[in-house]
ZAMARGU-4260 file (C-alpha; in steps of 0.2 Angstrom, whole numbers, plus 5000, padded with zeros to 4 digits):
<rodrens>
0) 5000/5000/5000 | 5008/5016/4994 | 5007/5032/5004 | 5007/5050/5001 | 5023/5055/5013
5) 5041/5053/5009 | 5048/5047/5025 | 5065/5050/5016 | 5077/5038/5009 | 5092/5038/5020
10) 5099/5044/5036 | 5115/5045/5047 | 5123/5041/5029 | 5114/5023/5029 | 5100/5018/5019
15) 5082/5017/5028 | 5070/5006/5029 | 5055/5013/5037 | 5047/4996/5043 | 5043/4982/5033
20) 5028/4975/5042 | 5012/4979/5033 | 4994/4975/5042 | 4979/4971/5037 | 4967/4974/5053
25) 4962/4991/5060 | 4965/4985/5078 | 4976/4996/5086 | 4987/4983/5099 | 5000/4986/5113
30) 5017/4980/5105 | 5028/4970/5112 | 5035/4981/5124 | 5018/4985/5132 | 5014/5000/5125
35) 4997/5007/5126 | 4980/4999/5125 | 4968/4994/5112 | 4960/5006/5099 | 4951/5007/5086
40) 4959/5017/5071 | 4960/5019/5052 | 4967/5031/5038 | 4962/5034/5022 | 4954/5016/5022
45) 4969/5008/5025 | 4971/4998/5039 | 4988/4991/5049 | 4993/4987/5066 | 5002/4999/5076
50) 5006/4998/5095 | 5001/5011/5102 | 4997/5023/5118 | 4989/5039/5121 | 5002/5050/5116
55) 5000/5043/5096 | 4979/5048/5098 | 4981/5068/5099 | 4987/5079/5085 | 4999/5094/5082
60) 5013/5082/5079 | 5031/5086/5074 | 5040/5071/5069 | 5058/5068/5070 | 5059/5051/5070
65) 5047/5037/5070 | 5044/5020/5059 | 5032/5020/5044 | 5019/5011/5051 | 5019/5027/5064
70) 5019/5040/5052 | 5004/5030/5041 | 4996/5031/5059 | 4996/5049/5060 | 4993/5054/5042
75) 4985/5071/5041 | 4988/5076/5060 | 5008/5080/5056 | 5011/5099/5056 | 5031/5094/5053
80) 5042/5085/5045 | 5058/5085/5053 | 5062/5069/5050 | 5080/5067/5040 | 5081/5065/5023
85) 5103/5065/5020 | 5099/5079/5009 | 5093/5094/5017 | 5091/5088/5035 | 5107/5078/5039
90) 5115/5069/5055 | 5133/5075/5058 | 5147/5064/5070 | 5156/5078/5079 | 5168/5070/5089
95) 5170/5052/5100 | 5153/5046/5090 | 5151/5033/5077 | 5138/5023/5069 | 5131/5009/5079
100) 5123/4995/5073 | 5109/4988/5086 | 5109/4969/5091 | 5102/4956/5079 | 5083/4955/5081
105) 5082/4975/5087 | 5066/4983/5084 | 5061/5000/5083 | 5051/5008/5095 | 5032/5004/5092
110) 5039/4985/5086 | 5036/4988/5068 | 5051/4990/5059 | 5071/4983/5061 | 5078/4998/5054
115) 5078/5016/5053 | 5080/5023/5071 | 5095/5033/5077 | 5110/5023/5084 | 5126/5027/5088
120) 5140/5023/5102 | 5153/5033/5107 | 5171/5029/5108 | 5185/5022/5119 | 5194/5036/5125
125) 5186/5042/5142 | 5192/5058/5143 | 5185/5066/5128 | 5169/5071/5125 | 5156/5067/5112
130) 5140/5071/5102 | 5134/5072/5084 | 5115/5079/5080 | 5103/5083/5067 | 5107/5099/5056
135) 5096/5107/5043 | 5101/5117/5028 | 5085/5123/5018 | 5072/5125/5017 | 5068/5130/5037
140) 5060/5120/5047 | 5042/5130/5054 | 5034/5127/5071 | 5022/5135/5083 | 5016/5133/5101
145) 5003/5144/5104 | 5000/5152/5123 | 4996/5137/5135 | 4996/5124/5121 | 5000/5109/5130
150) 5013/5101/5121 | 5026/5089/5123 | 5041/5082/5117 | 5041/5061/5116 | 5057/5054/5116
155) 5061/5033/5114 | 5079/5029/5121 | 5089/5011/5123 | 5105/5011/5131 | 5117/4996/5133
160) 5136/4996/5135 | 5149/5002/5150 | 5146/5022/5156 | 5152/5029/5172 | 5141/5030/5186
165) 5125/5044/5187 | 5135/5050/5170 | 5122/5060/5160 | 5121/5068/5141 | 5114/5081/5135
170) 5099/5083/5123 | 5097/5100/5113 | 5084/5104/5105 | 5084/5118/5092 | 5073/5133/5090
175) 5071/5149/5080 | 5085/5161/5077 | 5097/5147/5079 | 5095/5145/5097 | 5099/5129/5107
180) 5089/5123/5120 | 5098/5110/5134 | 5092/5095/5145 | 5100/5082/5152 | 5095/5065/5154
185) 5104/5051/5164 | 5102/5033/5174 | 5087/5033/5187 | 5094/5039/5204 | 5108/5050/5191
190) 5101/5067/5196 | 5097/5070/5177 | 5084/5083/5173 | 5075/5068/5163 | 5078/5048/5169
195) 5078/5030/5160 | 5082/5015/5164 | 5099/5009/5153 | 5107/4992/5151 | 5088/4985/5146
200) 5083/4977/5129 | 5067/4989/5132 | 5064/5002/5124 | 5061/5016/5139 | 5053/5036/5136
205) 5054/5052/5143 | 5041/5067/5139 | 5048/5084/5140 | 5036/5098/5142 | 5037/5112/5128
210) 5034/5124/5145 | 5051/5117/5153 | 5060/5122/5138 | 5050/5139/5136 | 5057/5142/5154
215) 5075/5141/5148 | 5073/5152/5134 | 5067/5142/5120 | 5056/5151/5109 | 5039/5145/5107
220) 5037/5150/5089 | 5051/5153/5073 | 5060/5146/5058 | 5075/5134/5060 | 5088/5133/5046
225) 5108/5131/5042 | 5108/5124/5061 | 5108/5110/5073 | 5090/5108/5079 | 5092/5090/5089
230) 5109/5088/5097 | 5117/5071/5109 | 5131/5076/5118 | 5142/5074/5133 | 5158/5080/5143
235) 5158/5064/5151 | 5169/5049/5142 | 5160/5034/5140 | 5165/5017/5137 | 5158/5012/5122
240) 5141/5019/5127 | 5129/5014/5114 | 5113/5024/5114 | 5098/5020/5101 | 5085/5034/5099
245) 5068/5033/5093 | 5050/5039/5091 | 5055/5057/5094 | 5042/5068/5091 | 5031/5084/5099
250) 5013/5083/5100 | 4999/5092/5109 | 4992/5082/5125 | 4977/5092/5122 | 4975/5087/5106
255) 4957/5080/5101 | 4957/5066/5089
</rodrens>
């Protein structure tokens, strides 16, 4: 079944396959992993499977990475597309990063697809720090969230490998006027503005609130272009810290859908 979005062809210089399970039921189940309940759902009179929760039901979405099946799911409720495409929207390796490939039998988020998610794994030396993230040329990236909206920013993480103890990274998140928003996110118990559960096979996910980042000076509205606008990093070595990333995306909790 053909759709009408081009989820792009490729993506941290690898070739993506957006999922290749296709579904023929309307049944929206929890996946493997336990996500979310049952609902009923269609689009456009075609039907798959998704596994789902709450936070795919609302609208206002702004996609930076998800599977096919989840971008079929939310056909017509995506306000943007910053999802990469190697050509205009690219992932760059600064320093101490490199590709990772995930273990045999890895799958994405909402357990549709065995490819296409963001992987990567820093290197050996301990003292150095590392990071890479999401840069886009032209044309700009558009957003907007109006006074009060309730919005938040999903975000999938899977960590395995050797790390330091309450060692954090930092997520950035870009905004208008090439600005850069910060968080960090750690180990439960790490102090971490936003906590996980590493060193399990699970997926985990954090929510960050567009108000939290309005409080550090991100601006709620704008145009992003020739800048980062999603950012890894840390000053902390790592030991061959690998860190998959997935089913990041904002969306409005108030949404009706």
């Amino acid at each position: 079944m053909a759709n009408s979005i081009n989820w792009g062809k490729a993506a941290i210089k690898n070739a993506i396959n957006w999922g290749k399970a296709r579904f023929v039921s309307s049944i929206i189940e929890p996946n493997a992993y336990g996500w979310g309940g049952s609902y009923e759902k269609s689009y456009r009179g075609e039907t798959n499977i998704v596994g789902v929760g709450q936070e795919m039901q609302k609208n206002d979405y702004y996609v930076y990475v998800l599977e096919q099946e989840g971008g079929n799911y939310l056909r017509g409720r995506i306000d943007g597309e910053f999802w990469l495409d190697d050509t205009t929207k690219v992932f760059n390796y600064w320093n101490n990063l490199s590709p990772y490939t995930p273990r045999q039998g890895s799958k994405s988020f909402y357990g549709t697809a065995d490819s296409g998610w963001l992987a990567f794994k820093t290197g050996t030396n301990t003292s150095e720090w590392w990071g890479g993230g999401m840069f886009i040329y032209e044309p700009p990236l558009i957003y907007s969230f109006p006074l009060g909206q309730s919005s938040v920013l999903h975000m999938g993480f899977r960590a395995n490998g050797s790390y330091q103890t309450n060692s954090t990274f930092t997520v950035g998140v870009g905004g208008a006027n090439d600005t850069q928003t910060t968080f960090t996110v750690g180990d439960i118990g790490s102090g971490a503005d936003f906590e996980f559960e590493r060193g399990t096979s699970e997926w985990q996910s954090i929510e960050v609130p567009v108000t939290f980042l309005i409080s550090r000076g991100f601006p709620a509205s704008g145009s992003m272009a020739m800048q980062n606008y999603l950012t890894f990093s840390s000053d902390t070595g790592a030991y061959e810290f690998a860190l998959e990333v997935d089913a990041v995306y904002w969306y409005n909790t108030l949404g009706e859908y």
